[in-house]
N, C-alpha and C positions, 0 to 999 in steps of 0.2 A: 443514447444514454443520457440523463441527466446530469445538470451541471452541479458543478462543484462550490458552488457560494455558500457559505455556512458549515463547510467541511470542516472538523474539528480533528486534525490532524495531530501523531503519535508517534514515535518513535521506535522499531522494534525494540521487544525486550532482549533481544539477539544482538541489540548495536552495540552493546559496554565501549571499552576505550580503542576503539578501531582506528582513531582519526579522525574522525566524520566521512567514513564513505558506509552512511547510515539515508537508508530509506525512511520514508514516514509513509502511515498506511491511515485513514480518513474512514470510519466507517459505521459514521454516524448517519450516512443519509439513506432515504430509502432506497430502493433500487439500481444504487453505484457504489462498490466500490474505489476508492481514490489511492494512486501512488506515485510518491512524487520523491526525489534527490532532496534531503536534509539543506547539503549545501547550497541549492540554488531554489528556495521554497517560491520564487515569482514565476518560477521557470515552467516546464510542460508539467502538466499529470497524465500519467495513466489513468484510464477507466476500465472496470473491469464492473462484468455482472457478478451478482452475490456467488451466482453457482460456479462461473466460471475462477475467480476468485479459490473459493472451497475446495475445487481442485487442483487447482496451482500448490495451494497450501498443503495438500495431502500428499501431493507428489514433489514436495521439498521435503515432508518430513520424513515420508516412506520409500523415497527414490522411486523408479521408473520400472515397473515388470512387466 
């Protein structure tokens, strides 16, 4: 997967006043998406592909059948 330099990383619109145990999600580049801990943004990223991605996100929104 491609790397992450030039990621312009986000905050969900789901994080409001949690604390900061808020993810950031990067998904400006081609062919990866990026996710990474708010609080520690030097720290790892996940990578994920567009499509695999797009179902992670369907199956947070819609639960697991």
């Amino acid at each position: 997967m491609n790397d992450l330099a030039g990621a312009v990383w986000r905050k969900s619109t789901r994080s409001g006043g949690s604390g900061g145990d808020c993810v950031e999600v990067a998904d400006n580049l081609p062919g990866v998406i990026g996710v990474r801990d708010s609080k520690d943004q030097a720290g790892p990223a996940l990578r994920f592909s567009p499509t695999a991605w797009s179902a992670f996100v369907h199956q947070a929104r819609h639960g697991l059948r």
